[in-house]
C-alpha positions in Angstrom: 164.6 131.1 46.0 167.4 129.0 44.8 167.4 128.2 41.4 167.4 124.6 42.0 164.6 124.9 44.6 162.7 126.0 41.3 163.1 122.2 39.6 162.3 120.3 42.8 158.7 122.6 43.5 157.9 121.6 39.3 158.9 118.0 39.8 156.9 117.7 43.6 153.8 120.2 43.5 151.5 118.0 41.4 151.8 114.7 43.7 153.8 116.4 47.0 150.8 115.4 50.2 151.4 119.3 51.1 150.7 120.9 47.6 147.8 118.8 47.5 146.0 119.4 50.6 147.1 123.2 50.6 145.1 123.1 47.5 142.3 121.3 49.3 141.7 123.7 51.8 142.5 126.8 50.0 140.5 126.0 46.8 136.7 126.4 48.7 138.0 130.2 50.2 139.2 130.4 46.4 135.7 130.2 45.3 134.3 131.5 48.1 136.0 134.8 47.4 135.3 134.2 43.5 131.7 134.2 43.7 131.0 137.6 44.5 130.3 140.0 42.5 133.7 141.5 40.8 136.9 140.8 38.6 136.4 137.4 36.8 140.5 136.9 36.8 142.4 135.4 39.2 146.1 136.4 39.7 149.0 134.9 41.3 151.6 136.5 42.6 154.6 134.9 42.8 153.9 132.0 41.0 156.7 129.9 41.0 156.7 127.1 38.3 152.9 127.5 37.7 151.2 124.6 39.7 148.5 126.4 41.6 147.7 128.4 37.9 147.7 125.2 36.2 145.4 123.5 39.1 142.3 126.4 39.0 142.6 127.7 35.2 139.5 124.4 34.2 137.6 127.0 36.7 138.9 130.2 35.8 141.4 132.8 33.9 144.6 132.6 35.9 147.5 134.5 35.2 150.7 133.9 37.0 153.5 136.6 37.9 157.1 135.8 38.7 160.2 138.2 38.7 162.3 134.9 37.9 162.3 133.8 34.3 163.3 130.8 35.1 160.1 129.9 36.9 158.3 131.6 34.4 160.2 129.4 31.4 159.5 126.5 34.0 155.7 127.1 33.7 155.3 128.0 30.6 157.1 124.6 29.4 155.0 122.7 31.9 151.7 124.2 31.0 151.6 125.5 27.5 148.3 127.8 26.1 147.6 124.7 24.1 146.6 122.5 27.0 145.9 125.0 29.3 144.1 128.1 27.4 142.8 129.7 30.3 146.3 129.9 31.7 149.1 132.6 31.2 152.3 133.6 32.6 153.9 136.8 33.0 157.9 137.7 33.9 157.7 141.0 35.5 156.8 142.5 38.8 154.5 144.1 41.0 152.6 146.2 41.0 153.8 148.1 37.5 153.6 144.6 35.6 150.1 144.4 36.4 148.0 147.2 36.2 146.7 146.3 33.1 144.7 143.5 34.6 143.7 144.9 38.0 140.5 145.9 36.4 139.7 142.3 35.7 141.1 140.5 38.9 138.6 139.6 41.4 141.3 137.8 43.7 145.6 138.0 44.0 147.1 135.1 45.5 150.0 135.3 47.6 150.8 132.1 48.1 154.0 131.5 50.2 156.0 134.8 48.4 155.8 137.5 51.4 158.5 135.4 53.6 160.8 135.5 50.4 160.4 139.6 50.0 162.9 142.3 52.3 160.1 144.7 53.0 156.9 142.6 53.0 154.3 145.3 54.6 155.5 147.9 51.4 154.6 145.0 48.8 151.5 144.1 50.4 150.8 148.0 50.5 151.4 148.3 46.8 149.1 145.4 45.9 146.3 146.5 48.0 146.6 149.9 46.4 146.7 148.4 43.1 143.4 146.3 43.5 140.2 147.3 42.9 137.4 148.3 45.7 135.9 144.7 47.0 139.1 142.6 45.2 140.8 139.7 47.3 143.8 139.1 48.5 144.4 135.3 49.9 148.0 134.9 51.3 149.6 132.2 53.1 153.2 132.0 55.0 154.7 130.1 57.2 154.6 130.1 60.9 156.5 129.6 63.9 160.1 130.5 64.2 161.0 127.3 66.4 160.5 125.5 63.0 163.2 127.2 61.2 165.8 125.0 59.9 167.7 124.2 56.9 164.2 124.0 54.7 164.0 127.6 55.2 167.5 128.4 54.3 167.0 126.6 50.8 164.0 127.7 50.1 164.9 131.6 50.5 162.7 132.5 53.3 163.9 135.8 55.5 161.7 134.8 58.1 158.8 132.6 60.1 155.9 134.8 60.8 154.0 134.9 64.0 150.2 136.0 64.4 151.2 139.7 65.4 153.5 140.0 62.5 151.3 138.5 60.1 148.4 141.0 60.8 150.5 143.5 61.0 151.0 143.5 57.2 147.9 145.4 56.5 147.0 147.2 59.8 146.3 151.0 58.7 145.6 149.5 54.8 142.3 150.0 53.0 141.6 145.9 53.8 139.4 144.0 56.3 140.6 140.8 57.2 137.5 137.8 56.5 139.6 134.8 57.5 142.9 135.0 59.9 144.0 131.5 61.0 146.9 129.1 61.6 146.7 125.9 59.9 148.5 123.0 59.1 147.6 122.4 62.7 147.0 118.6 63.0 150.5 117.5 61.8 152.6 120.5 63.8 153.9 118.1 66.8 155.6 115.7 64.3 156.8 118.8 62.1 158.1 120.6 65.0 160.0 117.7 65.8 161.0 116.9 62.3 162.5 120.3 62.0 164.4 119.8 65.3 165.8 116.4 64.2 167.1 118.5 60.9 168.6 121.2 63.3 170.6 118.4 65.6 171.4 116.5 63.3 172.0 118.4 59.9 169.5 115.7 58.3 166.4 116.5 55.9 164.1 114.5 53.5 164.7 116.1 50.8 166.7 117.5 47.7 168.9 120.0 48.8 167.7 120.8 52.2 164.5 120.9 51.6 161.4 118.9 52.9 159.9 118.6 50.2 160.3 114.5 49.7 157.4 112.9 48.2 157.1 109.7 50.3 155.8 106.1 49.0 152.2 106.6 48.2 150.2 105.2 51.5 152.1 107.8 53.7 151.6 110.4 51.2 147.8 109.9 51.0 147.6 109.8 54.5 149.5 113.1 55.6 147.2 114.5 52.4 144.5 113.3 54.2 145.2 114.5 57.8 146.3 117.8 56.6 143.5 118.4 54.3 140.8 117.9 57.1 141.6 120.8 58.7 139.6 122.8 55.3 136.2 122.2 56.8 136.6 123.7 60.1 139.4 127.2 58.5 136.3 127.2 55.7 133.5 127.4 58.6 135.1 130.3 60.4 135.1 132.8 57.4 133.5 136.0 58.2 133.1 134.5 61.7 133.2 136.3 64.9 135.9 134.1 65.7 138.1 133.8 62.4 140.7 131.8 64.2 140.0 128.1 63.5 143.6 127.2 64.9 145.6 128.6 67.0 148.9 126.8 66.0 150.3 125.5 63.2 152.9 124.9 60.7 151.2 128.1 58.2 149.1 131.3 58.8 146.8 132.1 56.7 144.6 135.5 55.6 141.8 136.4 53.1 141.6 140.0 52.9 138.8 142.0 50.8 140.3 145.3 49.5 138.6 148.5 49.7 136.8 148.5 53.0 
């Protein structure tokens, strides 16, 4: 990710309408996966400037992992051990920066990283072998590669996944998939046409190509509100026979369980 891309996520995640209902939807499978029996830490990999740490540590020990110390300085700044005692930040990388916590980690977060890595299937791989037997892995990227456009570019991603590529990633690993969906499903017509607007016209909402524009507050409540529906419906379809609450959207999303 740009280093720039780095100050916009800290000054947008907090109040941005998708930040807030990705955190919405994601928080229940968050717990879901927490309340078994198992590690009592949950880690995120990839943590960027330390939002989604900062937003679960009144639950629960978080520790966040970046391999850019800026985002980890970013973080750490932001949400200091003082306010936030239940939340820590790590520079370093995975998996050798972490084995001395996989015995306590119950659930890895992989929120939005795998589109920014070269050779996503190995660091899945690694993480799953790192975790223990029953540990959770919750990971979210985005979808669709008719929505590439400029956002992308900024932001660092190598690619848009589709639903064969995205379960690809741990086919022939010691994980069982529990939840496989699209979402962001609701808003993907005016997305999609968003995005081509951006491609035709070389416009975009935001900072530096990105999208990530936090609009006055009625609008931003109400994409909150229409995005964050979808978490009833993605949250009834866990260990479902049919996992797949949507079948398009703007993001995939998986909740693995290691060890099965």
């Amino acid at each position: 990710m740009k280093p720039e891309m780095f100050a916009i996520h800290a000054d947008v995640e907090s109040r941005h309408w998708w930040f807030a209902a990705r955190r919405r939807i994601l928080f229940p499978l968050i717990r879901e996966a927490m309340s078994e029996e198992g590690g009592d830490l949950i880690v995120d990999v990839g943590c960027g400037t330390g939002g989604t740490v900062a937003a679960l540590c009144g639950e629960y020990d978080c520790l966040g992992i970046d391999d850019s110390k800026l985002a980890i300085e970013t973080a750490r700044a932001a949400y200091p051990q003082t306010a936030y005692p239940k939340a820590s930040f790590r520079l370093g990388r995975m998996p050798d920066d972490l084995c001395d916590v996989a015995p306590r980690a119950g659930l890895y977060l992989l929120m939005d990283v795998l589109e920014h890595v070269e050779n996503d299937c190995a660091f899945l791989a690694d993480l799953i072998a790192l975790a223990r037997p029953g540990t959770h892995i919750l990971i979210t990227v985005p979808a669709g590669a008719e929505l590439w456009s400029r956002h992308d570019v900024t932001a660092g991603h190598l690619r848009r996944y589709d639903l064969d590529d995205f379960t690809s990633l741990w086919q022939g690993q010691d994980a069982a998939p529990r939840l496989v969906t699209f979402f962001n499903s609701h808003l993907y017509p005016l997305i999609r046409l968003a995005r081509y607007a951006a491609n035709r016209f070389g416009a975009s909402c935001g900072r530096e190509g990105s999208d990530f524009h936090v609009p006055p507050h009625p609008a931003n409540a109400l994409l909150e509100g229409i995005f964050a529906s979808e978490g009833g419906r993605i949250l009834s379809h866990l260990d479902g026979a049919e996992t797949m609450a949507y079948g398009r959207g703007v993001s995939l999303l998986a909740l693995i369980q290691c060890g099965n």
